[in-house]
C-alpha positions as CSV (number, residue, x, y, z in Angstrom):
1,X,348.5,3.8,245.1
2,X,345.2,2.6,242.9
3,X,346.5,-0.4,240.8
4,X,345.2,-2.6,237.7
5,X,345.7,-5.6,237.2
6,X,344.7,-6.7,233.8
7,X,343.7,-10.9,233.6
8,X,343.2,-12.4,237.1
9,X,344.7,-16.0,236.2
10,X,346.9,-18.4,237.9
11,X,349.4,-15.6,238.1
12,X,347.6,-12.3,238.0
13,X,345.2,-13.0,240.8
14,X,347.7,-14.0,242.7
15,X,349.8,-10.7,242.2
16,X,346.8,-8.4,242.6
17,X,346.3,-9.9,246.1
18,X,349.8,-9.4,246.7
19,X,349.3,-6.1,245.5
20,X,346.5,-5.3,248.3
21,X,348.4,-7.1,250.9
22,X,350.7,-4.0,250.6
23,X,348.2,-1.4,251.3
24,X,347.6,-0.7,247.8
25,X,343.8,0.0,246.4
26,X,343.7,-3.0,243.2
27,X,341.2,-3.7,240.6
28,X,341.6,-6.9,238.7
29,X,339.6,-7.1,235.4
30,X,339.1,-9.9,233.2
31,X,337.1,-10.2,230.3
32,X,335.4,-13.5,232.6
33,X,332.4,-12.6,234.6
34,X,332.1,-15.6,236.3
35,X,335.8,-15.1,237.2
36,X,335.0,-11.3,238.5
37,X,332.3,-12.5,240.8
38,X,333.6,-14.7,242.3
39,X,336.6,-12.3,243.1
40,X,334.3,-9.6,243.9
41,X,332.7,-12.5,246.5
42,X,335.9,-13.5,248.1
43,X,335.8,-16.7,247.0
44,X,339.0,-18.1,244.7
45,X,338.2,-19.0,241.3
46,X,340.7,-22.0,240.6
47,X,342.4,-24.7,243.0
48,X,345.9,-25.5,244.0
49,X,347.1,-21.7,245.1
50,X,348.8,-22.1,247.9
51,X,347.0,-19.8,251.0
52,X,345.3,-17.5,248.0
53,X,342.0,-18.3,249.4
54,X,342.8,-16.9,252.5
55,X,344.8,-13.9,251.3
56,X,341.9,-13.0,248.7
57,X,339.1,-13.2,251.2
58,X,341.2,-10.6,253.6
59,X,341.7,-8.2,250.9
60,X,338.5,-8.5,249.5
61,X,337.1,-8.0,253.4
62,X,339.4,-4.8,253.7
63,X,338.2,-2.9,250.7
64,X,341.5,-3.2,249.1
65,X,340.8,-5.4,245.9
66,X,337.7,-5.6,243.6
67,X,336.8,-6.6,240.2
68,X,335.5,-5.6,237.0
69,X,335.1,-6.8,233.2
70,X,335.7,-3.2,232.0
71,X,339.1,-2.8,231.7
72,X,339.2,0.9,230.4
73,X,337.5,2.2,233.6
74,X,340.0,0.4,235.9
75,X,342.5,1.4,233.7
76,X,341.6,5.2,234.3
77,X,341.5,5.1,237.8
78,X,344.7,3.6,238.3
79,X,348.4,5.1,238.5
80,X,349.9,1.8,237.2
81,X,348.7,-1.3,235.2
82,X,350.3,-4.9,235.6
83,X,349.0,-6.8,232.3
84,X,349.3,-10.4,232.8
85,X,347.1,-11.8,229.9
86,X,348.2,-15.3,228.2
87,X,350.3,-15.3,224.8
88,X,350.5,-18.4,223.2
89,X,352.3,-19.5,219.8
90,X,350.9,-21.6,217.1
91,X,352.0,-25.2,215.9
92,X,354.9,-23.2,213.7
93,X,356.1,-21.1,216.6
94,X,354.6,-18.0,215.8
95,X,352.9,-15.7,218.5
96,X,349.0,-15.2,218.8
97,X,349.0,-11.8,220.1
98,X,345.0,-11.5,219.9
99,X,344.1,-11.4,223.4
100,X,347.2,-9.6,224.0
101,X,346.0,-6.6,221.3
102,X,342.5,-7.0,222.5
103,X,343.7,-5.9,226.1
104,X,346.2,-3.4,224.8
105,X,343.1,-1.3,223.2
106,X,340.7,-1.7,226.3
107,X,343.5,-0.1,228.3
108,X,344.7,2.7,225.6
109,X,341.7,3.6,226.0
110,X,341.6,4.5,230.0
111,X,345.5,5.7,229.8
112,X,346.0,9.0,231.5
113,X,349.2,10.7,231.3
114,X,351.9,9.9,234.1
115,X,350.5,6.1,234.1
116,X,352.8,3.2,234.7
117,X,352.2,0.3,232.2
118,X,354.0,-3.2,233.3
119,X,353.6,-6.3,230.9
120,X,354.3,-9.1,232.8
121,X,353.4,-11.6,230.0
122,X,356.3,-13.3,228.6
123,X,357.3,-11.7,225.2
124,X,359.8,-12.1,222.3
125,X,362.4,-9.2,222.4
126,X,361.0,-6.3,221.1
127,X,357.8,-6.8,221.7
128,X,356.9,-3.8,224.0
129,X,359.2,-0.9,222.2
130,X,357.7,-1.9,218.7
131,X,353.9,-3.4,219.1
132,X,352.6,-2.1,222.5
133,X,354.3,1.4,222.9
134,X,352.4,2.1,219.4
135,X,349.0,0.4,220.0
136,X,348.6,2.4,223.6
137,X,349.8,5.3,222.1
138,X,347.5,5.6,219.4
139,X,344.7,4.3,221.1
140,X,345.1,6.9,223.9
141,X,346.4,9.9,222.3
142,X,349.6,9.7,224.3
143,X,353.1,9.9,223.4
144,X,355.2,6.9,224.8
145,X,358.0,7.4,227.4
146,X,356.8,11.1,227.5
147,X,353.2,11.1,228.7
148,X,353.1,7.6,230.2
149,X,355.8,4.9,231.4
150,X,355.9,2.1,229.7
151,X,358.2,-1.3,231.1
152,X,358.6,-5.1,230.5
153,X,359.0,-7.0,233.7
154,X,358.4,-10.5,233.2
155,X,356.3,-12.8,235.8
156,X,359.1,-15.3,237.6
157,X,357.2,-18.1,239.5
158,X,355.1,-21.6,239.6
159,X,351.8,-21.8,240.0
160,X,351.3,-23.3,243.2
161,X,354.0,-21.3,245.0
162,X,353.2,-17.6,243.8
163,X,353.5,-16.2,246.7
164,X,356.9,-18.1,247.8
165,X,358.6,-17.1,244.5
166,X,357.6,-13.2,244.9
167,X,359.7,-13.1,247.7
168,X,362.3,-15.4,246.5
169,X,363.2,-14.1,243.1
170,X,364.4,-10.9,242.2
171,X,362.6,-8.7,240.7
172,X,363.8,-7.6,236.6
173,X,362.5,-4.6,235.2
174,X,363.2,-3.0,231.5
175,X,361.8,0.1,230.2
176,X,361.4,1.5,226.9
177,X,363.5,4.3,228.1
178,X,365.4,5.4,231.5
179,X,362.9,7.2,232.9
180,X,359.7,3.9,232.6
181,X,362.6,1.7,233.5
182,X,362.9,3.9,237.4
183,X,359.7,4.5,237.5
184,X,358.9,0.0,237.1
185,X,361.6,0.2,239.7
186,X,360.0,2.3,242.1
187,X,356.8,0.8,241.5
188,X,357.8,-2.7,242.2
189,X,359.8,-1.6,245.0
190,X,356.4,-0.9,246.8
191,X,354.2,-3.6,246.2
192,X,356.3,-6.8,247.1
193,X,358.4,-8.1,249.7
194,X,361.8,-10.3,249.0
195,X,363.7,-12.8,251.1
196,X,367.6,-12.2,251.7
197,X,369.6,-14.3,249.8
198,X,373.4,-14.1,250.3
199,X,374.1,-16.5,246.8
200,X,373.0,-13.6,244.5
201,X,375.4,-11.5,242.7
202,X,373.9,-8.3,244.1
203,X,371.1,-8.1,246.8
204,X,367.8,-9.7,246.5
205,X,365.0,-7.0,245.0
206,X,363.9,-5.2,241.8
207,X,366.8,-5.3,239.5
208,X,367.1,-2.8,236.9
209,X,367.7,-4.8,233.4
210,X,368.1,-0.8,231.3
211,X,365.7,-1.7,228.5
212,X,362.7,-3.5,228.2
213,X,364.7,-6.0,225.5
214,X,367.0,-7.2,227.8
215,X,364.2,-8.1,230.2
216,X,362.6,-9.6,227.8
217,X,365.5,-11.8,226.2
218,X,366.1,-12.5,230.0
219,X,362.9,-14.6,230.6
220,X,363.4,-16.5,227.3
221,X,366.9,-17.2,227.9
222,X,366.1,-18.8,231.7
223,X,363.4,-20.5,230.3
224,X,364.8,-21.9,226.7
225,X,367.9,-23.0,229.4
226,X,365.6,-25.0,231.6
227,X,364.4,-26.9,228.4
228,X,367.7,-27.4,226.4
229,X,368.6,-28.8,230.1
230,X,366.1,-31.6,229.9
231,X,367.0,-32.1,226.4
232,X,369.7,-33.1,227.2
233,X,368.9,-35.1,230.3
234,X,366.5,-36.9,227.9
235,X,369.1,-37.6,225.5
236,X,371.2,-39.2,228.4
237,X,368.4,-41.6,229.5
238,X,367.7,-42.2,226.3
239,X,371.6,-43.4,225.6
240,X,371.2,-45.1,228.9
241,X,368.4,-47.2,228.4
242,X,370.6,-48.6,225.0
243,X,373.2,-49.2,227.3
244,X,372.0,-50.4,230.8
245,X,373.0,-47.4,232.2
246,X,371.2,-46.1,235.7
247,X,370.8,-42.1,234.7
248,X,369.8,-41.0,237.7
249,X,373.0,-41.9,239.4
250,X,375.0,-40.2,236.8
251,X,373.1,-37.2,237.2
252,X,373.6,-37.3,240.8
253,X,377.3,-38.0,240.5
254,X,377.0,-34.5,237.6
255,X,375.3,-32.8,239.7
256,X,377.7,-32.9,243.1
257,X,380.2,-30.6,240.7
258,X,378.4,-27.4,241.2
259,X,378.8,-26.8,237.2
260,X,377.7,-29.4,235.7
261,X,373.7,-29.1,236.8
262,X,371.7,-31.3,235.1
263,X,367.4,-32.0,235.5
264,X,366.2,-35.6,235.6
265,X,364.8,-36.6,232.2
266,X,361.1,-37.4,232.4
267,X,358.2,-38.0,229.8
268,X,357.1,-34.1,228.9
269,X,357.3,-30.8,230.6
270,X,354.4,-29.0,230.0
271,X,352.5,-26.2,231.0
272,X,352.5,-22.0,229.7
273,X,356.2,-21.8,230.0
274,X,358.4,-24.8,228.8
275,X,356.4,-26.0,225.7
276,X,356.0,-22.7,224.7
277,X,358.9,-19.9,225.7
278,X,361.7,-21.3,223.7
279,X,359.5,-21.9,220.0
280,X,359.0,-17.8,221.0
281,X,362.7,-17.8,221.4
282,X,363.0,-19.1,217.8
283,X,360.5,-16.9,216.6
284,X,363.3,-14.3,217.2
285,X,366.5,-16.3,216.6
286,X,365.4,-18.9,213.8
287,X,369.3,-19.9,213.6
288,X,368.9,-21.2,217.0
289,X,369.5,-25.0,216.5
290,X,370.5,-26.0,219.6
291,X,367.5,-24.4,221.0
292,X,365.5,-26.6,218.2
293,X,367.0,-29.8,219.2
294,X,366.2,-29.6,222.8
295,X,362.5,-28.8,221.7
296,X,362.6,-31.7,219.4
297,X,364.3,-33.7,221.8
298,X,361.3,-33.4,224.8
299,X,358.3,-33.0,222.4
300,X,359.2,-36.7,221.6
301,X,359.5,-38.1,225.0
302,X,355.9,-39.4,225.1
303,X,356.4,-41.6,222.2
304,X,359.2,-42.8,223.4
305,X,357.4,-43.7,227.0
306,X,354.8,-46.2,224.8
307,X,358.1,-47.3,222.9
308,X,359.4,-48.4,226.4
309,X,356.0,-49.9,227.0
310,X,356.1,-51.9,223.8
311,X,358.9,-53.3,224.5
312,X,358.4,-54.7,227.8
313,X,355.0,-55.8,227.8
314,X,354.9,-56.6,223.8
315,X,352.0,-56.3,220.9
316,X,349.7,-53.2,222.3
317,X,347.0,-54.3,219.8
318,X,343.4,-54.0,221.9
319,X,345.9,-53.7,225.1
320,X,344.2,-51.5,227.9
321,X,346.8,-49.2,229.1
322,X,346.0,-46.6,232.4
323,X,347.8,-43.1,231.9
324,X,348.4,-42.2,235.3
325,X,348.3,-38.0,235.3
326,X,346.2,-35.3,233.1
327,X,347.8,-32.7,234.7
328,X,351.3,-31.4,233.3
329,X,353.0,-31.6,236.2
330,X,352.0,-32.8,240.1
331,X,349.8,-30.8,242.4
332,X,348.8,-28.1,239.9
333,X,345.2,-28.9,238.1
334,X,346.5,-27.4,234.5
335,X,346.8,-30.0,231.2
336,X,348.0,-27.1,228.8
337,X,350.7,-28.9,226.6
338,X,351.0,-31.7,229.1
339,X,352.0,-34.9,228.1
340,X,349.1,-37.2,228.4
341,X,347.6,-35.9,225.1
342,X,350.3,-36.8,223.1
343,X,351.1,-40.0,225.5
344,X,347.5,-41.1,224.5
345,X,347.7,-40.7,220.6
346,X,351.0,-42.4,220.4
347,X,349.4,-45.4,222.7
348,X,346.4,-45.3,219.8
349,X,348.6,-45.5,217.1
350,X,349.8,-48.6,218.6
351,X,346.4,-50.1,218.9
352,X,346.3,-49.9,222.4
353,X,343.2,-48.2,224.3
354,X,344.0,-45.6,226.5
355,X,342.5,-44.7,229.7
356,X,343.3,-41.9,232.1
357,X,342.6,-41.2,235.8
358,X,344.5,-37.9,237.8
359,X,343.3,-37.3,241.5
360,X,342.9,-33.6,240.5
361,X,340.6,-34.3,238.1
362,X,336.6,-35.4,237.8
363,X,335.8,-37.6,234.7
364,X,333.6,-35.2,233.2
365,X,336.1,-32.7,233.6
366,X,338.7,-35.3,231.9
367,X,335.5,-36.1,229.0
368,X,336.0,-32.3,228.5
369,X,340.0,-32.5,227.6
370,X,338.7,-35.8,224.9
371,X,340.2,-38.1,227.5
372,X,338.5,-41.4,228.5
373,X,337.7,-41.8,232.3
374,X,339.6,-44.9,234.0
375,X,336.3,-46.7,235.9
376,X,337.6,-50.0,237.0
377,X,338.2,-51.3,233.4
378,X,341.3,-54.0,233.7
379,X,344.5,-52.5,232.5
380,X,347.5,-54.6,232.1
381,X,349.7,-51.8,231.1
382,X,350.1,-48.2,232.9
383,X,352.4,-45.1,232.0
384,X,352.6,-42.9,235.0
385,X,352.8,-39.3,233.2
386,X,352.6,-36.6,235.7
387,X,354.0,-37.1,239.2
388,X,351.6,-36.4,241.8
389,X,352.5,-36.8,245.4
390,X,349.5,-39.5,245.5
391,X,351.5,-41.5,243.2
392,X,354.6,-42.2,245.3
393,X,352.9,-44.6,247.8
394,X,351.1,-46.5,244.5
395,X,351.6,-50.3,245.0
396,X,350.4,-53.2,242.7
397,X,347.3,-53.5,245.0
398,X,346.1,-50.3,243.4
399,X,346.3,-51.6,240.2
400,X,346.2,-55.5,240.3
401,X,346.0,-56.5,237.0
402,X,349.2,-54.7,235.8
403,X,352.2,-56.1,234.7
404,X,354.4,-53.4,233.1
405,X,354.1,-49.9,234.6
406,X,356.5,-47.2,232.6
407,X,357.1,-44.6,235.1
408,X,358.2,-41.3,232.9
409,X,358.7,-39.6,236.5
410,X,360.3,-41.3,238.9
411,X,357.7,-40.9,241.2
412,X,356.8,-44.7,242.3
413,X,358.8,-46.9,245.0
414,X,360.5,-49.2,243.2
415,X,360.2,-51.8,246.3
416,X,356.4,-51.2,246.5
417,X,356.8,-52.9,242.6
418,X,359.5,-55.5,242.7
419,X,356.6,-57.7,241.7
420,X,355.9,-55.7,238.7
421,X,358.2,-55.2,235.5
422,X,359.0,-51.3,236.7
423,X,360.6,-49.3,233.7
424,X,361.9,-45.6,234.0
425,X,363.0,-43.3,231.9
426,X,367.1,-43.7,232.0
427,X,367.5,-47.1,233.6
C-alpha cells in the first residue's frame, strides 16, 4: 500500500517509519526542507526518539520511505493519508487551525476517489464531520464518505517512547460514516503491531469508536483527566505544605486502593498535550468548571514554586536563582508550555535574576528560547523544574553555593542534601 504521511514531527516521523517497517511504500512531506533532507538522507532530524535513527536509516536504505515538501503529489500517489500537523490554541482557548487548513488544501488537492484520509491531530469534537470533510471536498471535487473515506484517529503516545506506545495502546478509530470508520479499521489493522494485554476490556488492537466525534471527545477526555488529576494532586500538596503534611505518602497510601489513582503534584506539565487539550475541551464545553479549575490549578504551580522559595530562603531582591530544566519534562528536548518560562517571570517579579542550565540544551539554543545561560555565576537559590534523570544523583557539590533548592519534581535525593534546606512540592 503507498502511504502519506503529512508533517514528519516528533510523532509523524515516527509513524511513517513505522509505516515502512510494515512493508508499506511511505512518503512523508512537510512544508520543512531542511526536515525532508535530512529524511530523504537517512539521517533523523530531532533527538531523544528512542531507536528512530536506526529504524529510519533501514527504511530509507530499503526504498520504503522518502520525502517531499509537496504535499499534493504525495497526496495523489497514495491510497491513504495520516495528517499529523500541530494544532495549537490561543491564550483564550481558541484553536489556530492555520497550518491545519493550510494542509487540508495541499491535500484536497491530490485527493483521488477511494482515498483514506486519517487526522491524527488532536481535535475538538466535530472537527472532522464539519471543517475538514468540507474543505477536502471542495478543494478536490469529491463528495465526502462517498468518493473518499474520511476518519478521526487520534495519536496515543510520548515522545520518546513512540514506538513502545504503538504497540501498547489500542488503536481508536471514528469515521464520518460506517463505511470510513472500516475502512481506518482495516487500514490501521495493516500498518502496526500491538502487545497482548489481558487488563483491557476487549483485546488489544484497532478499536472501532462508530463516529469520528466520539474519537475525538475520547482523546480530550483522557487527556483533560490526566490534568484535572494533577489538579488535584496539586491542590493536595498545596493543603499539605499549610499543614506539614508529607503528600507523597498520602498518595501512595491513595494509590494502593486501585480506585483512588492519584499523579504526584509537581511544578507544571507541559508540552503539546496537557497545557493545551483540555482549554480545547472548553472550547467545546465552556460550562466545564471543573475542567477550568484543574487548568487554573497547574498553570499556577510555578508561582507557587518561587512562593516556596521566598519563603525559605527570604527577600529575592538581586538573589541569583539557577532553574534547573528548560525542557517540559525529563529526557525529551521540547520547552513548548514548559514551566521554566513562567518559573522565570514569576522569579523576576520577585527581583531575583534567573538563570537556567538543562543538559539537553546548548546556551545558544537556551539564548534562543529568551533564557539566560547558567556559566558558573554563584546562585544561592535553585528551583529544579523539569526532572531529568541527570538530576537525581545532584549533590550540593554541584552547586556549592546553594542554600535552598525547591525541587517541583521530586527528582533529587533527599540524603545527598541533608545539608541543604530541601523543599518539595507537598511536604
Amino acid at each position: 500500500m503507498n502511504i502519506c504521511v503529512v508533517a514528519l514531527g516528533k510523532i509523524g516521523l515516527p509513524l511513517a517509519v513505522q509505516f515502512a517497517s510494515k512493508g508499506h511504500r511511505v512518503i512523508g512531506a512537510d512544508v520543512n526542507e531542511k526536515v525532508v533532507e535530512l529524511v530523504n538522507a537517512g539521517v533523523e532530524p530531532f533527538p531523544g526518539e528512542y531507536d528512530l535513527d536506526v529504524k529510519l536509516k533501514q527504511a530509507v536504505d530499503a526504498g520504503l520511505l522518502s520525502a517531499t515538501t509537496d504535499t499534493a503529489s504525495a497526496v495523489a500517489e497514495s491510497e491513504a493519508v495520516v495528517v499529523v500537523v500541530p494544532l495549537f490554541v490561543d491564550a483564550e482557548g481558541t484553536p489556530d487551525f492555520g497550518w491545519m487548513d493550510s494542509a487540508t488544501k495541499a491535500i484536497a488537492q491530490g485527493l483521488k476517489p477511494g482515498t483514506l484520509v486519517s487526522y491524527e491531530t488532536t481535535l475538538p469534537v466535530g472537527t472532522t464531520r464539519t471543517r475538514w470533510a468540507p474543505m477536502l471536498a471542495e478543494g478536490s471535487g469529491l463528495t465526502a464518505g462517498e468518493d473518499f473515506h474520511l476518519v478521526f484517529s487520534p495519536e496515543r503516545v510520548l515522545t520518546g517512547r513512540v514506538f513502545a506506545d504503538l504497540r501498547r495502546y489500542p488503536k481508536l478509530v471514528g469515521g464520518i460514516d460506517e463505511a470510513s470508520t472500516q475502512r481506518g479499521v482495516e487500514f490501521y489493522e495493516q500498518v502496526l503491531d500491538f502487545d497482548e494485554r489481558t487488563d483491557l476490556p476487549q483485546p488489544n488492537g484497532v478499536w472501532d469508536l462508530g463516529t469520528a466525534e466520539a474519537s475525538e471527545l475520547a482523546k480530550l477526555a483522557e487527556t483533560t483527566y490526566r490534568d484535572v488529576n494533577i489538579g488535584l494532586a496539586n491542590q493536595f500538596a498545596r493543603f499539605a505544605d499549610q499543614n506539614n503534611i508529607d503528600v507523597k505518602k498520602v498518595i501512595e497510601a491513595c494509590n494502593s486502593q486501585p480506585y483512588s489513582h492519584i499523579h504526584q503534584p509537581g511544578i507544571a506539565v507541559g508540552g503539546h498535550c496537557i497545557p493545551i487539550y483540555p482549554r480545547m475541551y472548553l472550547w467545546n464545553d465552556p460550562a466545564a468548571t471543573v475542567v477550568r479549575s484543574a487548568r487554573e490549578a497547574n498553570a499556577a504551580m510555578p508561582e507557587y514554586a518561587v512562593d516556596l522559595l521566598a519563603a525559605a530562603y527570604g527577600d529575592l531582591t538581586g538573589v541569583n536563582v539557577l532553574v534547573l530544566g528548560a525542557a517540559y519534562r525529563g529526557g525529551v528536548k521540547e520547552t513548548a508550555f514548559s514551566g521554566v518560562f513562567p518559573t522565570v517571570e514569576a522569579l523576576k517579579a520577585r527581583g531575583a535574576v534567573p538563570f537556567v542550565s538543562d543538559p539537553m540544551y546548548t546556551d545558544d539554543e537556551l539564548v534562543a528560547h529568551g533564557l539566560t545561560p547558567h556559566n558558573g555565576e554563584k546562585v544561592t537559590a535553585a528551583i529544579l523544574q523539569a526532572d531529568h534523570a541527570e538530576y537525581r544523583t545532584l549533590t550540593p557539590a554541584d552547586l556549592p553555593d546553594v542554600t535552598v533548592l525547591v525541587d517541583g519534581r521530586r527528582t533529587t535525593d533527599p540524603e545527598a542534601w541533608k545539608g541543604v534546606r530541601r523543599v518539595v512540592i507537598g511536604g
